[in-house]
N, CA, C and O atoms as a GROMACS GRO file, in nm:
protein
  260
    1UNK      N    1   0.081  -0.120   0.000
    1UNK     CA    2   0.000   0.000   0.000
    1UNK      C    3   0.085   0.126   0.000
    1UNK      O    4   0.044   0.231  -0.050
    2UNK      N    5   0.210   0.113   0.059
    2UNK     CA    6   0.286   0.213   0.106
    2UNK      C    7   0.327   0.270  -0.078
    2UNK      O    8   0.309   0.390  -0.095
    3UNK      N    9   0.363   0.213  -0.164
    3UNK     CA   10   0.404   0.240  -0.293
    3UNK      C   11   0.280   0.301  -0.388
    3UNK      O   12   0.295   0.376  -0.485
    4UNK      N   13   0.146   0.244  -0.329
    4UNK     CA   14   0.037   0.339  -0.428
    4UNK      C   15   0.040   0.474  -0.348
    4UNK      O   16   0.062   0.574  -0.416
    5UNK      N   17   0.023   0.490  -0.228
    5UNK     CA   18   0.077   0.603  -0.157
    5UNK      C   19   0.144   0.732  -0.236
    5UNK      O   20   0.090   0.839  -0.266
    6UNK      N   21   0.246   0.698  -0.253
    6UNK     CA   22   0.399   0.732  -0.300
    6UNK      C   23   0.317   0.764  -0.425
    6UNK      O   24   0.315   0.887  -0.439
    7UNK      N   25   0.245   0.697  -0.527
    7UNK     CA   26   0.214   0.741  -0.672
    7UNK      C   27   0.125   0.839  -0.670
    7UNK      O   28   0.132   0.936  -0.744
    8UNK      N   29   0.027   0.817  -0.576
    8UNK     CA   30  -0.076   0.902  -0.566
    8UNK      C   31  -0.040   1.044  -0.474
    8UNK      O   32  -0.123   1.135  -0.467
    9UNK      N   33   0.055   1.049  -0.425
    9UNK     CA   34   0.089   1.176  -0.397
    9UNK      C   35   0.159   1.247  -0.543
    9UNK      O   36   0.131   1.356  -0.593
   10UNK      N   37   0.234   1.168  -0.579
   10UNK     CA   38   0.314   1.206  -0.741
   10UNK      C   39   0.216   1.257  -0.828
   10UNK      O   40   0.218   1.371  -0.874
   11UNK      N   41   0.124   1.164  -0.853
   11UNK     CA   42   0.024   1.215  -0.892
   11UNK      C   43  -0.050   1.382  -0.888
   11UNK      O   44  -0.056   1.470  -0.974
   12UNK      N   45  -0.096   1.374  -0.752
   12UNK     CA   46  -0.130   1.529  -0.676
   12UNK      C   47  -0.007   1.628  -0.764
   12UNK      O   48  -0.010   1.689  -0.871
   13UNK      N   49   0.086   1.608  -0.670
   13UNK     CA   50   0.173   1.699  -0.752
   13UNK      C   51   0.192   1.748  -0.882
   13UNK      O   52   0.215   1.863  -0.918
   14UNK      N   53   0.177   1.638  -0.953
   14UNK     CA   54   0.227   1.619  -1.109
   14UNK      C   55   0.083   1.725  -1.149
   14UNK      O   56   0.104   1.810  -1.236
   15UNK      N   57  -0.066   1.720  -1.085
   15UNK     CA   58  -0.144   1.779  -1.140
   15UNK      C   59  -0.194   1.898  -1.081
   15UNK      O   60  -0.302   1.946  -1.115
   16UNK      N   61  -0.079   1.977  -0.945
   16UNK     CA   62  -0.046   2.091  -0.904
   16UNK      C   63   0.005   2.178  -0.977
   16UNK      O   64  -0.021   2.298  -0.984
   17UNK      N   65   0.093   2.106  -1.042
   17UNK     CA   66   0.208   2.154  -1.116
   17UNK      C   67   0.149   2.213  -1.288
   17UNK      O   68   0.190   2.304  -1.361
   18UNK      N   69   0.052   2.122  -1.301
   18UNK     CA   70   0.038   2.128  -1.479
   18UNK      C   71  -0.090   2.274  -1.428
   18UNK      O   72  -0.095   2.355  -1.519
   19UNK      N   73  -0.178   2.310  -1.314
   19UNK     CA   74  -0.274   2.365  -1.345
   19UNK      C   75  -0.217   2.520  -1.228
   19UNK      O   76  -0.261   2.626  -1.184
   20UNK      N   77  -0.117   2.451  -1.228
   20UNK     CA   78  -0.020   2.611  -1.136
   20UNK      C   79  -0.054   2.614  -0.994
   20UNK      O   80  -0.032   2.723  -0.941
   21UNK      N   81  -0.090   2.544  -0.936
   21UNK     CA   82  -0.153   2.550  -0.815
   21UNK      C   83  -0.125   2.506  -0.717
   21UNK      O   84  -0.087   2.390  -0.737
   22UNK      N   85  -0.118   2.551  -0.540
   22UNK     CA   86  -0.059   2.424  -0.480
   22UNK      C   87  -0.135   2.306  -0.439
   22UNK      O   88  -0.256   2.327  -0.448
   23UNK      N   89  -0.106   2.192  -0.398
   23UNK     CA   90  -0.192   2.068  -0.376
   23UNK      C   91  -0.315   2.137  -0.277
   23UNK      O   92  -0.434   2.136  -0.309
   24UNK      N   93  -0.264   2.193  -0.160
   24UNK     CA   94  -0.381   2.210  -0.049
   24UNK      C   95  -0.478   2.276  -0.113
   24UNK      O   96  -0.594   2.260  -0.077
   25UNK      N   97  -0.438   2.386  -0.250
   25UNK     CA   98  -0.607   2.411  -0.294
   25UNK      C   99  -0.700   2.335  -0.342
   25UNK      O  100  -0.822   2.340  -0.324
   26UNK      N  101  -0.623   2.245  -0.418
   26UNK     CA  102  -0.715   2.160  -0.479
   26UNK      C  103  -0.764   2.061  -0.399
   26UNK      O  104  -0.846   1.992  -0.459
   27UNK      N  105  -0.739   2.020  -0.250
   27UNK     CA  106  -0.792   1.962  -0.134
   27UNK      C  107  -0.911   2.039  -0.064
   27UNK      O  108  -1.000   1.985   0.000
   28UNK      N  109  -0.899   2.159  -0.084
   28UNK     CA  110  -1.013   2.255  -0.004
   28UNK      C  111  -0.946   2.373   0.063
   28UNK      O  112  -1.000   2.421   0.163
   29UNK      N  113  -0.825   2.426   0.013
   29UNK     CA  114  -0.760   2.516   0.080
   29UNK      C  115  -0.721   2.499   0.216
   29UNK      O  116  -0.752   2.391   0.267
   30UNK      N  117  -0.662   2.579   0.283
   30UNK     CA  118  -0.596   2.636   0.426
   30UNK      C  119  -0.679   2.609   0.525
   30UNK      O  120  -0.785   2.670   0.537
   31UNK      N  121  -0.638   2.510   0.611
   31UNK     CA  122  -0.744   2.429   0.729
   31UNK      C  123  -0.729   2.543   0.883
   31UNK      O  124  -0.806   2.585   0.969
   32UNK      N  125  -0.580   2.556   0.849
   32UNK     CA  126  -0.504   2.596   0.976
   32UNK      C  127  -0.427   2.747   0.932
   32UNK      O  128  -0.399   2.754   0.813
   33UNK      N  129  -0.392   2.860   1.010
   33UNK     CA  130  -0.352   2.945   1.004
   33UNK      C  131  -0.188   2.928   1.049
   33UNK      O  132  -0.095   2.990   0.998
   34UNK      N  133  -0.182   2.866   1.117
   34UNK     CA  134  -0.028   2.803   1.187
   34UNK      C  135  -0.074   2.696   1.235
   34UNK      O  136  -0.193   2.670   1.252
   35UNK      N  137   0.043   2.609   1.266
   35UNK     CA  138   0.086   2.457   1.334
   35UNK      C  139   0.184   2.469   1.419
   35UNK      O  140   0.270   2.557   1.418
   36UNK      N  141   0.171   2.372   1.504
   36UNK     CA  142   0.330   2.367   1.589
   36UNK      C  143   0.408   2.255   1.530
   36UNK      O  144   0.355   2.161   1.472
   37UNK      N  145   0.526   2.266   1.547
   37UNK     CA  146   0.636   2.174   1.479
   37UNK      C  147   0.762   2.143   1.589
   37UNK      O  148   0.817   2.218   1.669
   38UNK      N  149   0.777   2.042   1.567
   38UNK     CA  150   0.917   1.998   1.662
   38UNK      C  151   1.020   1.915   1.556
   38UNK      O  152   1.001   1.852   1.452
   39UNK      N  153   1.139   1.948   1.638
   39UNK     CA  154   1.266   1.948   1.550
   39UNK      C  155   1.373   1.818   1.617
   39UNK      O  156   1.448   1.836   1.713
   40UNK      N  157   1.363   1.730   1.566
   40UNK     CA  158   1.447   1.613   1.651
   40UNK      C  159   1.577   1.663   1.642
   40UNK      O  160   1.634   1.702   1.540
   41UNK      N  161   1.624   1.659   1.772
   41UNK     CA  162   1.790   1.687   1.753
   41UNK      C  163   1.853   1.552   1.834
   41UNK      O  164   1.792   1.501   1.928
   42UNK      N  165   1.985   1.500   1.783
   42UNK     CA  166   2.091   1.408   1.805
   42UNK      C  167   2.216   1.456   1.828
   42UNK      O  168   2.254   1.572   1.816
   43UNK      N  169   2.294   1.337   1.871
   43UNK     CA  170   2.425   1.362   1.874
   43UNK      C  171   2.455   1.271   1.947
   43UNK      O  172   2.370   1.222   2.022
   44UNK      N  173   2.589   1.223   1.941
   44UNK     CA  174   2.680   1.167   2.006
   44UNK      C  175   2.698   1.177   2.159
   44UNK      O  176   2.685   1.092   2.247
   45UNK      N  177   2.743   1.350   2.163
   45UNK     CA  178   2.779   1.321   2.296
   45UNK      C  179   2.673   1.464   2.346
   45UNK      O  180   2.588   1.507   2.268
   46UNK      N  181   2.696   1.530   2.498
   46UNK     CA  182   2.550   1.585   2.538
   46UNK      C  183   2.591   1.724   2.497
   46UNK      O  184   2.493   1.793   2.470
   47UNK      N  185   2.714   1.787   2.483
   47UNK     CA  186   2.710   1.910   2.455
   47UNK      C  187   2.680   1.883   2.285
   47UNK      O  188   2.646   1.991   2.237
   48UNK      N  189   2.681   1.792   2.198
   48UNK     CA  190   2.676   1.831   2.115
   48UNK      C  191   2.504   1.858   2.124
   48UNK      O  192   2.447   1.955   2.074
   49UNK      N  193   2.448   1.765   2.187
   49UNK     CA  194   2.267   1.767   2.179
   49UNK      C  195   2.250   1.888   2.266
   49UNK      O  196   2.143   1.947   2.255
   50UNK      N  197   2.339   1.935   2.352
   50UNK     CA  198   2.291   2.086   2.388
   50UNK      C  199   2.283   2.223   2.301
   50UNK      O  200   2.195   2.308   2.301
   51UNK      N  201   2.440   2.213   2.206
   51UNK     CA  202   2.446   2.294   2.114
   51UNK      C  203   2.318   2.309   1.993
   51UNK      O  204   2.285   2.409   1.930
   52UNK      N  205   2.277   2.205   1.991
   52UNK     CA  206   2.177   2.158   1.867
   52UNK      C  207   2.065   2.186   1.895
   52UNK      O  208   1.999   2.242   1.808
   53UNK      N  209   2.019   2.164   1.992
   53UNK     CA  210   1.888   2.221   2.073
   53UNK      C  211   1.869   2.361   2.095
   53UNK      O  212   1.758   2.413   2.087
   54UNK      N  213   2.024   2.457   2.136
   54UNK     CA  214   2.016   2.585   2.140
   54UNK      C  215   1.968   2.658   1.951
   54UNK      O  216   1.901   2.757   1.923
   55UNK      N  217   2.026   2.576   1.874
   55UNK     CA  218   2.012   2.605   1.723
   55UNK      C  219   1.874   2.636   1.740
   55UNK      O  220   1.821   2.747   1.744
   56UNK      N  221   1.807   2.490   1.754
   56UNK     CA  222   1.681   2.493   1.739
   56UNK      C  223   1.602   2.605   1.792
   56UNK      O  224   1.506   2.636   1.722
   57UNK      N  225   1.616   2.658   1.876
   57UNK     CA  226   1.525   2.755   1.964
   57UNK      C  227   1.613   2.869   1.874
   57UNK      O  228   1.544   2.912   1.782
   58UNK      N  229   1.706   2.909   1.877
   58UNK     CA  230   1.734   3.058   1.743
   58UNK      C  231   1.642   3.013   1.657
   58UNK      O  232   1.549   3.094   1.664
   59UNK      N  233   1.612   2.921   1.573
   59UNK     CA  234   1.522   2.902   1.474
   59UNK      C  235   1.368   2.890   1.464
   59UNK      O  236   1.304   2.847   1.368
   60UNK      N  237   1.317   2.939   1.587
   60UNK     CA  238   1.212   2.943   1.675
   60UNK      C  239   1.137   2.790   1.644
   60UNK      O  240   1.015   2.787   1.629
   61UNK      N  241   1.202   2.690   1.638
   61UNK     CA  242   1.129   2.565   1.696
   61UNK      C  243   1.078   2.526   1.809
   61UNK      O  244   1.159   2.457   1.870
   62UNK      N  245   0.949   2.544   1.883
   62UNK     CA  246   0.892   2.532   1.984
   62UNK      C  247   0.948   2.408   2.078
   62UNK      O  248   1.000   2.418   2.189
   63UNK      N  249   0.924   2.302   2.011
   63UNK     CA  250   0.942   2.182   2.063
   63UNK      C  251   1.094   2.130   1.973
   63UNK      O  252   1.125   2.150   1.855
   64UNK      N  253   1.179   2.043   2.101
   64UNK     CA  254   1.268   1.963   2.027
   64UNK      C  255   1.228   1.777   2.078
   64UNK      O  256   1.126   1.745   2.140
   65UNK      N  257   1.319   1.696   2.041
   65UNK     CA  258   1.311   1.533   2.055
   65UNK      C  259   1.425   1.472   2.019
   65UNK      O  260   1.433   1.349   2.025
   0.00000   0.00000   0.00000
């Protein structure tokens, strides 16, 4: 299922693209005015996941993981 997925989004696109438009209009437009988003950060060792986390918040990512 995961591969018709994958076509049928291609799809969407492919017929975003030919009529100039982005996908969410042709779904029914703009549901939401904003979202919240979180930013997984890693690393090896803890200053590096401290440094990476400080990134994140300059980049105003609310939430990290």
């Amino acid at each position: 299922m995961s591969a018709i997925s994958g076509i049928e989004q291609a799809l969407w696109d492919i017929k975003g693209k030919y009529f100039n438009i982005p996908v969410y209009q042709m779904l029914g437009g703009k549901a939401r005015q904003k979202i919240k988003v979180y930013s997984w950060v890693g690393g090896d060792r803890p200053m590096d996941v401290v440094a990476a986390a400080k990134k994140n918040r300059r980049r105003d990512s609310l939430q990290s993981k």
